[in-house]
DRENFIDO-633269 format. One record per residue (C-alpha): residue in three letters; x, y, z. Coordinates in Angstrom, 1 decimal. Each point is the difference from the previous one (the first is absolute). Layout:
<rs>
- type; px; py; pz
- ALA; X; Y; Z
...
</rs>
This chain:
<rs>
- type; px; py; pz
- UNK; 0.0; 0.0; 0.0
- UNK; 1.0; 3.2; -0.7
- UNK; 1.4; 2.8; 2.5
- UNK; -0.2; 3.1; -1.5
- UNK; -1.4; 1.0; -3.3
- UNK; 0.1; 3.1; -1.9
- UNK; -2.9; 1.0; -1.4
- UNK; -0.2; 2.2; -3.4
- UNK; -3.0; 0.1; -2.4
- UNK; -2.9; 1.9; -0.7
- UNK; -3.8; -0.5; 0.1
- UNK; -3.7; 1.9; -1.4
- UNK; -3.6; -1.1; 0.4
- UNK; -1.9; -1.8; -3.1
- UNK; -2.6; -1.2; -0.9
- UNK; -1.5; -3.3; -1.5
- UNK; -3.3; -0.9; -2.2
- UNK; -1.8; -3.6; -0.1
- UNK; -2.3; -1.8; -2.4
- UNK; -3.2; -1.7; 0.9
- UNK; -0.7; -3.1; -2.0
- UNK; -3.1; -2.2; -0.9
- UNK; 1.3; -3.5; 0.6
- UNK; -1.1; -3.5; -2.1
- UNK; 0.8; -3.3; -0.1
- UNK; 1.5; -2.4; -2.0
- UNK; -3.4; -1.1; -2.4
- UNK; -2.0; 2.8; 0.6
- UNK; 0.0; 2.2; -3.1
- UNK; 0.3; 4.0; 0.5
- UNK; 1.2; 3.1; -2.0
- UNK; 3.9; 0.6; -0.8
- UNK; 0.1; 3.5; 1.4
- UNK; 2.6; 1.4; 2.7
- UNK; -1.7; -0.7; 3.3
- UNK; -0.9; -3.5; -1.0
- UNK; 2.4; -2.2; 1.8
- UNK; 0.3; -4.0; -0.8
- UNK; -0.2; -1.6; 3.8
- UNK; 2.6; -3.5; -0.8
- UNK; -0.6; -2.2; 3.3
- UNK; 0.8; -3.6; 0.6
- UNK; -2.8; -1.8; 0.5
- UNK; -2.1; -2.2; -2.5
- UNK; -1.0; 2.8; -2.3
- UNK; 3.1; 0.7; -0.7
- UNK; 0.4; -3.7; -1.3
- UNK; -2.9; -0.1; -1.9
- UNK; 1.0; 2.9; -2.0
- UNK; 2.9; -0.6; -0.1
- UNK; 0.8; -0.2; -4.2
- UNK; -2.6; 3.4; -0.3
- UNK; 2.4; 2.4; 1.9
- UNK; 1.2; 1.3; -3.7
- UNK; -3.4; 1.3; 0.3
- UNK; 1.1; 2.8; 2.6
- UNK; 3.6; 0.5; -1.7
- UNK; -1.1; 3.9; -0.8
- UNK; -1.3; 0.6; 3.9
- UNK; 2.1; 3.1; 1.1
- UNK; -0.4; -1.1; 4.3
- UNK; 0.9; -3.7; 1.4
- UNK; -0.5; -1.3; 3.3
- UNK; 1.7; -3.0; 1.1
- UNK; -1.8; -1.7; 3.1
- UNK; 1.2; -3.3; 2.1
- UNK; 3.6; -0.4; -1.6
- UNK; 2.2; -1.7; 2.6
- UNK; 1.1; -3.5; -0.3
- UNK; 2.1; -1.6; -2.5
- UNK; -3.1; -1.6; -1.9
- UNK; -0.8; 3.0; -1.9
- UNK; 3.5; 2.5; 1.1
- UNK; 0.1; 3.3; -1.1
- UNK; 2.7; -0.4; -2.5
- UNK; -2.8; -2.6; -1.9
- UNK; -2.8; 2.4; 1.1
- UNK; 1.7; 3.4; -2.1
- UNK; 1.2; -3.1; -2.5
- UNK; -4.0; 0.0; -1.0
- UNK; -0.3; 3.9; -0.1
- UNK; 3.0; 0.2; -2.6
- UNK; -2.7; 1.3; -2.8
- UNK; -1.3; 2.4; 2.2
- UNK; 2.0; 2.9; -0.8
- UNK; -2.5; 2.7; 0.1
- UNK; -0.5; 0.0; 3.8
- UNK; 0.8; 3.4; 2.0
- UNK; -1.5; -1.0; 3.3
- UNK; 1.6; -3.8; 1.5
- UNK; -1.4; -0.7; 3.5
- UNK; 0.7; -2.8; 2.1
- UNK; -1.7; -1.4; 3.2
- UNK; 1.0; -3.0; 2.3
- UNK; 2.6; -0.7; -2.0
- UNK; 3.4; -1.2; 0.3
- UNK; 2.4; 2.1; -2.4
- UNK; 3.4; -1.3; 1.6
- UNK; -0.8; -2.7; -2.4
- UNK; 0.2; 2.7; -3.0
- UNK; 3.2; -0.2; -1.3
- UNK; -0.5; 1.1; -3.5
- UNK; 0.2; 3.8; -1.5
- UNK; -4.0; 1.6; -0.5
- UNK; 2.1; 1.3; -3.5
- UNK; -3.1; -1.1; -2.4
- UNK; -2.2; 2.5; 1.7
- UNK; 1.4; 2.9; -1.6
- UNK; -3.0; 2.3; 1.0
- UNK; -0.2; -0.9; 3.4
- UNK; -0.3; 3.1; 2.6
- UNK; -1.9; -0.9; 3.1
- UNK; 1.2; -2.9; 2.5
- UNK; -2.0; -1.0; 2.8
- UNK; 1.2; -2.6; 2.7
- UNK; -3.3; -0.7; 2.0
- UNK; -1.6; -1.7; 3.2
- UNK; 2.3; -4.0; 0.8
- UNK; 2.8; 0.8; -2.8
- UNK; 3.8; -0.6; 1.0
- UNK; 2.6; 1.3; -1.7
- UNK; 3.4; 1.7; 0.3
- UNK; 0.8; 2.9; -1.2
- UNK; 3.6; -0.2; -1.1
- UNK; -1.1; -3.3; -1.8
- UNK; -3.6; 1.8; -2.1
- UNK; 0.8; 3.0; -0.5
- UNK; 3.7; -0.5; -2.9
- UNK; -2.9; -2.4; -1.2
- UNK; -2.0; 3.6; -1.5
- UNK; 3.1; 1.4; -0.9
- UNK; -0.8; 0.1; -3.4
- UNK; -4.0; 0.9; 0.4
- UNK; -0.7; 3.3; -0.2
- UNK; -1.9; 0.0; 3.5
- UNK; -0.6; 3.1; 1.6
- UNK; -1.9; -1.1; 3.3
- UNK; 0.2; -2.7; 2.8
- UNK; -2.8; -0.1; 2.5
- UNK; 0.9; -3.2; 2.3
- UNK; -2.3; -1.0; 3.2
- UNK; 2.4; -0.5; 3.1
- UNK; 0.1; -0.4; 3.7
- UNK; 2.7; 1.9; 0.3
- UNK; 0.9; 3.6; -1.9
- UNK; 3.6; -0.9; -0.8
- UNK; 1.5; -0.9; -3.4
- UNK; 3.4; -1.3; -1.2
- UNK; 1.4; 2.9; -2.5
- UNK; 3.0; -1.4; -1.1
- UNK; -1.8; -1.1; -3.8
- UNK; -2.1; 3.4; -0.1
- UNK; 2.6; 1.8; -2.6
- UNK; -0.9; -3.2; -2.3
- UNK; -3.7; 1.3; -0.6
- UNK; 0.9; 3.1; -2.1
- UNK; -3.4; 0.7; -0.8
- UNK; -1.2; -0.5; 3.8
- UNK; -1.5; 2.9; 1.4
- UNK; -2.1; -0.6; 2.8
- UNK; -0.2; -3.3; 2.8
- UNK; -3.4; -0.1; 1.7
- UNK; 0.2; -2.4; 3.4
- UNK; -3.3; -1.0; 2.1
- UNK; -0.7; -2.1; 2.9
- UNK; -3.2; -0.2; -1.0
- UNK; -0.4; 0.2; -3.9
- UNK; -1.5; 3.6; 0.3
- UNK; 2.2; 2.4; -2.9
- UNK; -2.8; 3.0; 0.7
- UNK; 1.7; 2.5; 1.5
- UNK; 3.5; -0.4; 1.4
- UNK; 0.8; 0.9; 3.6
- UNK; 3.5; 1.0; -0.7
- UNK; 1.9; 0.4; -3.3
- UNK; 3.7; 0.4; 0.2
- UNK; 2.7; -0.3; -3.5
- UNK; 2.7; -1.8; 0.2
- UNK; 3.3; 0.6; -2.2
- UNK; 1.3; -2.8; -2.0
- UNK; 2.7; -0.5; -2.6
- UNK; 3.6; 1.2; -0.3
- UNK; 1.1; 3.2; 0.6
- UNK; -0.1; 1.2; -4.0
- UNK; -3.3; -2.1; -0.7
- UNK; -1.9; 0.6; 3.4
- UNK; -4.0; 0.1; 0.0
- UNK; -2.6; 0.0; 2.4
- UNK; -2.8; -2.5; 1.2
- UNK; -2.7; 0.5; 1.7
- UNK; -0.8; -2.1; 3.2
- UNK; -3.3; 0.5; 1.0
- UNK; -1.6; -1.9; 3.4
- UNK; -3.7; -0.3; 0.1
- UNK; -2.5; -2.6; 2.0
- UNK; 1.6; 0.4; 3.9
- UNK; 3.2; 0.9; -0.9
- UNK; 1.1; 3.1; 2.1
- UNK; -3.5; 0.9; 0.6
- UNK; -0.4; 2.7; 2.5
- UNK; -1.4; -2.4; 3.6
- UNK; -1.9; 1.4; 3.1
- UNK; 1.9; -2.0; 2.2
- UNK; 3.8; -1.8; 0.4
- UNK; 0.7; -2.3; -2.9
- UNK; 0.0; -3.7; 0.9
- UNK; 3.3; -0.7; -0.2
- UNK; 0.9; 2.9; 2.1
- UNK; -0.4; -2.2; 2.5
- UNK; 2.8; -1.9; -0.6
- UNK; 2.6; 3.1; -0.2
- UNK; 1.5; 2.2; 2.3
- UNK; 2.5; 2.3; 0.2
- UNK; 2.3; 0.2; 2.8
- UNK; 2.9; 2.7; 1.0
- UNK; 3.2; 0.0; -1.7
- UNK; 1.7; -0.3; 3.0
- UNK; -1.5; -3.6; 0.9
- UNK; 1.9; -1.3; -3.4
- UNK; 3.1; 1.0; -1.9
- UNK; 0.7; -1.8; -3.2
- UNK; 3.9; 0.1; -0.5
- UNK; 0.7; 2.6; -3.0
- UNK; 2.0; -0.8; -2.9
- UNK; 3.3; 1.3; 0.8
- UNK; 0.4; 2.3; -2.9
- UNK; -2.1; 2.3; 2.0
- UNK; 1.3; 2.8; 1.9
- UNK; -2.6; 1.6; 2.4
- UNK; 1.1; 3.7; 1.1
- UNK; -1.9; -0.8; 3.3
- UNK; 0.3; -2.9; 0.4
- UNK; -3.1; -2.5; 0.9
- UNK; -2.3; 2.7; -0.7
- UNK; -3.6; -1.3; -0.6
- UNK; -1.0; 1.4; -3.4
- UNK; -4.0; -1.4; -0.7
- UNK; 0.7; -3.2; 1.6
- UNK; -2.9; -2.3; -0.2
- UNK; -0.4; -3.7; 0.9
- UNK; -2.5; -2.2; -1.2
- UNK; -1.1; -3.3; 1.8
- UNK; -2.2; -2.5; -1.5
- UNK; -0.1; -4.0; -0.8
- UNK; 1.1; -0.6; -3.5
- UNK; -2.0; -3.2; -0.1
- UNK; -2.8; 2.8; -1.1
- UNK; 0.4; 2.8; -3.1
- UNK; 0.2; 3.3; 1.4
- UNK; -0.6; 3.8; -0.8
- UNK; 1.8; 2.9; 1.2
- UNK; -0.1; 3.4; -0.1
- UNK; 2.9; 2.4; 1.0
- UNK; -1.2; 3.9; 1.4
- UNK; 1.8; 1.5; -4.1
- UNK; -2.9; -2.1; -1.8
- UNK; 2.0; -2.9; -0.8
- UNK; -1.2; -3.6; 0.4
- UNK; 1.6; -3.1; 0.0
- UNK; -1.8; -3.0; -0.7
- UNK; 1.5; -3.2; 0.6
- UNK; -0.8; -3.5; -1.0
- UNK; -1.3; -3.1; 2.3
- UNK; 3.1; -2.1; 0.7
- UNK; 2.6; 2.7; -1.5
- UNK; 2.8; -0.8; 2.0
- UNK; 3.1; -2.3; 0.1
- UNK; 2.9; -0.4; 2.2
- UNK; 3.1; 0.7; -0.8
- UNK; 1.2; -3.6; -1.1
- UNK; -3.1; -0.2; -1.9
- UNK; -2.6; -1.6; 2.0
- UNK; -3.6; 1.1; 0.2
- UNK; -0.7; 1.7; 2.9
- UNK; -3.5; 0.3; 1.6
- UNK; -0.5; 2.2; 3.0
- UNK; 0.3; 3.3; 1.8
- UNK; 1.5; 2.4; -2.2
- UNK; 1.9; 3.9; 0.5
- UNK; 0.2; 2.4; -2.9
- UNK; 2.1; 2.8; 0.5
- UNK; -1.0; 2.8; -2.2
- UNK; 0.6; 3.2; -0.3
- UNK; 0.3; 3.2; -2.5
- UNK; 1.9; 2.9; -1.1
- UNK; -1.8; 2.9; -1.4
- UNK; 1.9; 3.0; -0.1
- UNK; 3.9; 1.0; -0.1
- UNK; 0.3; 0.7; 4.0
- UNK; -1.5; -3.7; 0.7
- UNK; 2.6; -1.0; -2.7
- UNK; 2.7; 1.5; 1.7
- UNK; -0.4; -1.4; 3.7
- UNK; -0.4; -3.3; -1.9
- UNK; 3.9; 0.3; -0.6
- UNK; -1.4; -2.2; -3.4
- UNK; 2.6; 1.1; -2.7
- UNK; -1.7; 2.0; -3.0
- UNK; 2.7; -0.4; -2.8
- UNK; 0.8; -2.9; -2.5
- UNK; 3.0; -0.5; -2.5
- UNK; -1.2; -0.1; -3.9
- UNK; 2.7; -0.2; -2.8
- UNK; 2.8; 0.8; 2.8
- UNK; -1.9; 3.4; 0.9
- UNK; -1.9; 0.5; 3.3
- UNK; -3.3; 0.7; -0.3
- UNK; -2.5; 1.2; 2.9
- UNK; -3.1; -0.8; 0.1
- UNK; -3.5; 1.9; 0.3
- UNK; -2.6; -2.0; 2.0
- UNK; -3.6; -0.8; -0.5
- UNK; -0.2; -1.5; 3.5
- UNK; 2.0; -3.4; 1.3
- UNK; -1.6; -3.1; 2.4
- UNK; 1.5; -1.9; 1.7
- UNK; -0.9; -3.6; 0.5
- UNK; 0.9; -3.0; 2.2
- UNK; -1.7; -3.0; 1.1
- UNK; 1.0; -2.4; 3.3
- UNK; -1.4; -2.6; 2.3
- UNK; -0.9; 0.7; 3.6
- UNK; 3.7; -0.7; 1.3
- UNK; 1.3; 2.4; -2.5
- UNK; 1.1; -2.2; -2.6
- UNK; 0.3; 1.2; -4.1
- UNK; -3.3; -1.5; -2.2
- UNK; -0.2; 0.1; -3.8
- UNK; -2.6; 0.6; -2.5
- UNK; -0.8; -3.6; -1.5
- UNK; -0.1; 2.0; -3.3
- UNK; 0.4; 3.6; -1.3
- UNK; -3.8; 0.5; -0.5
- UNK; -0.8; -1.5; 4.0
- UNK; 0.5; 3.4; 1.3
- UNK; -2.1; 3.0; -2.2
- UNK; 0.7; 4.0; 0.8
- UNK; -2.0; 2.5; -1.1
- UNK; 2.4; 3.1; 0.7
- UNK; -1.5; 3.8; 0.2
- UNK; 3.0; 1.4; -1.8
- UNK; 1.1; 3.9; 1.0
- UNK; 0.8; 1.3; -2.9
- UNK; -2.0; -0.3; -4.1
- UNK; 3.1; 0.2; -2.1
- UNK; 0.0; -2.2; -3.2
- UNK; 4.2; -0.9; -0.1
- UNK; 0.2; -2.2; 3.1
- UNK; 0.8; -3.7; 0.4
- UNK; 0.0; -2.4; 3.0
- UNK; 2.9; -1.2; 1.7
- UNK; 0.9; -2.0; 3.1
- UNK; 3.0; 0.5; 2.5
- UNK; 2.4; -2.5; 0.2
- UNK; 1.9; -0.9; 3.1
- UNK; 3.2; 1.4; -1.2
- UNK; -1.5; 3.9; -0.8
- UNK; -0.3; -1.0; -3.7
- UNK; -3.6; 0.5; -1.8
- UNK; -1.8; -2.3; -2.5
- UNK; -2.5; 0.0; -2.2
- UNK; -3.0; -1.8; 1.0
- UNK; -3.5; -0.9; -0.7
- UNK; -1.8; -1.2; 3.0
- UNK; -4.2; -0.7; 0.0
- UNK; -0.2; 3.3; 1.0
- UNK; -3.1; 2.6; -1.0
- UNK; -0.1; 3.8; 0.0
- UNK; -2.7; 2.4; 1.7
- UNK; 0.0; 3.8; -1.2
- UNK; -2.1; 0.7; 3.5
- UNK; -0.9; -1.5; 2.6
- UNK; -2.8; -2.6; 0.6
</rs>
């Protein structure tokens, strides 16, 4: 897990549109117009008709229902679709699209993807397979708000992700963008949450619960030695969190940020899964005079010249068992930021502090807020 990341990149607010569709089965006849949309589900029907799904080669919206053992696997399933290359809308539900391994490249029209109610997938493994579809919208219905980015700058044509926890796209709760691609081909996306995803409550959340946060004093997680503090020990926004990691979690720190972290996210050191009481030290810095009491050093070496570096805010982020010990993420995507950067510029990148006072490059599952929640 990470200690200390530096956080560079700019957000807006968008906005995203949805289609309502008239939906038929297989059999049932209906007009070829661009809300009808074909409903494919594995049952009987589908057997029976079979050798007439030609008949429905021109529909412009599919639905794919019940897809998830090997019988009938997804690569087979989109194997059947192969003439259907007018569709702009492909939906799936309760299906199981880890078992899709091959490229959605005959769809050449295809805009609108939507992941819906009992589907699995991963992200890093579906979305290079629309790399060459000119989608422009994902609207996916999740438990949980956070994404893997890592394949986002694949979908050049992608400009807006919908998530739900309850398959209601109406009107979004919270829209933030979020910058992808390098730093000479950079775009924005769109991330919009809708359903009871940052809702504004009445009362404590559930999980809050589960948290807490405690005085710095009562823990100290050993700094990496590059840094110098001025005053040393100083508590600069120290905040510990204290939950059981057998359960995901949602937390909010007092800038906007939230981190939201995965059921079962964390490993020991050697590797083995770890399931119980968990600390996470976390903390920010916002502006240069927090920065300097950090004693965190602000410059970096590119092409043998020293370069110093502006800020859009830093975390740092540590995770330990109740007698103090070091836990790891079991993946990069286990533990999900959404930052509230300090500052809008467009030329910033993300980088993480290494041990010796050297900065890399990084791309963590990390999100950016403009404002707070």
């Amino acid at each position: 897990m990470k200690h200390l990341t530096l956080a560079l990149v700019v957000c807006t607010i968008g906005i995203i549109h949805s289609q309502t569709f008239r939906y038929y089965k297989v059999g049932q006849k209906f007009e070829m117009n661009d809300n009808a949309c074909l409903v494919i589900k594995k049952d009987l029907r589908l057997l029976l008709h079979l050798e007439s799904l030609d008949d429905y080669k021109d529909v412009k919206a599919l639905k794919l229902v019940g897809f998830k053992d090997i019988e009938f696997d997804m690569d087979s399933v989109i194997t059947l679709m192969s003439e259907f290359t007018k569709i702009k809308s492909l939906q799936f539900e309760d299906c199981d699209l880890n078992n899709l391994t091959e490229p959605l490249s005959f769809l050449p029209e295809l805009k609108d993807v939507r992941i819906l109610k009992g589907s699995s997938f991963n992200e890093n493994f579906f979305f290079p397979l629309l790399k060459d579809n000119p989608v422009e919208q994902i609207s996916i219905q999740a438990s949980d708000p956070g994404l893997m980015t890592d394949s986002l700058h694949l979908l050049s044509q992608l400009k807006t992700i919908s998530i739900s926890s309850n398959n209601t796209f109406l009107k979004a709760n919270k829209t933030i963008t979020y910058v992808v691609g390098s730093k000479q081909n950079r775009k924005n996306i769109d991330l919009a949450y809708y359903g009871n995803f940052f809702r504004a409550e009445t009362k404590p959340a559930k999980e809050s619960k589960q948290t807490s946060a405690v005085a710095s004093a009562k823990f100290k997680p050993k700094q990496l030695s590059c840094i110098n503090q001025p005053i040393p020990g100083i508590d600069i926004n120290d905040t510990l969190y204290l939950f059981n990691s057998t359960s995901s979690i949602r937390l909010q720190y007092e800038s906007g940020s939230v981190i939201n972290i995965d059921r079962n996210a964390f490993v020991t050191t050697d590797g083995q899964n770890y399931n119980g009481p968990v600390k996470v030290f976390y903390r920010e810095f916002r502006n240069p005079v927090e920065i300097m009491l950090s004693g965190i050093p602000m410059t970096t070496k590119m092409n043998n010249e020293t370069m110093l570096f502006k800020s859009g805010g830093m975390y740092e982020i540590s995770a330990y068992d109740p007698q103090g010990n070091s836990l790891n993420t079991r993946s990069d995507s286990s533990v999900k930021i959404h930052f509230a950067l300090t500052d809008t510029s467009e030329n910033f990148q993300f980088y993480s502090l290494n041990d010796n006072g050297s900065w890399a490059t990084t791309s963590p599952s990390v999100l950016f807020l403009k404002q707070k929640l």
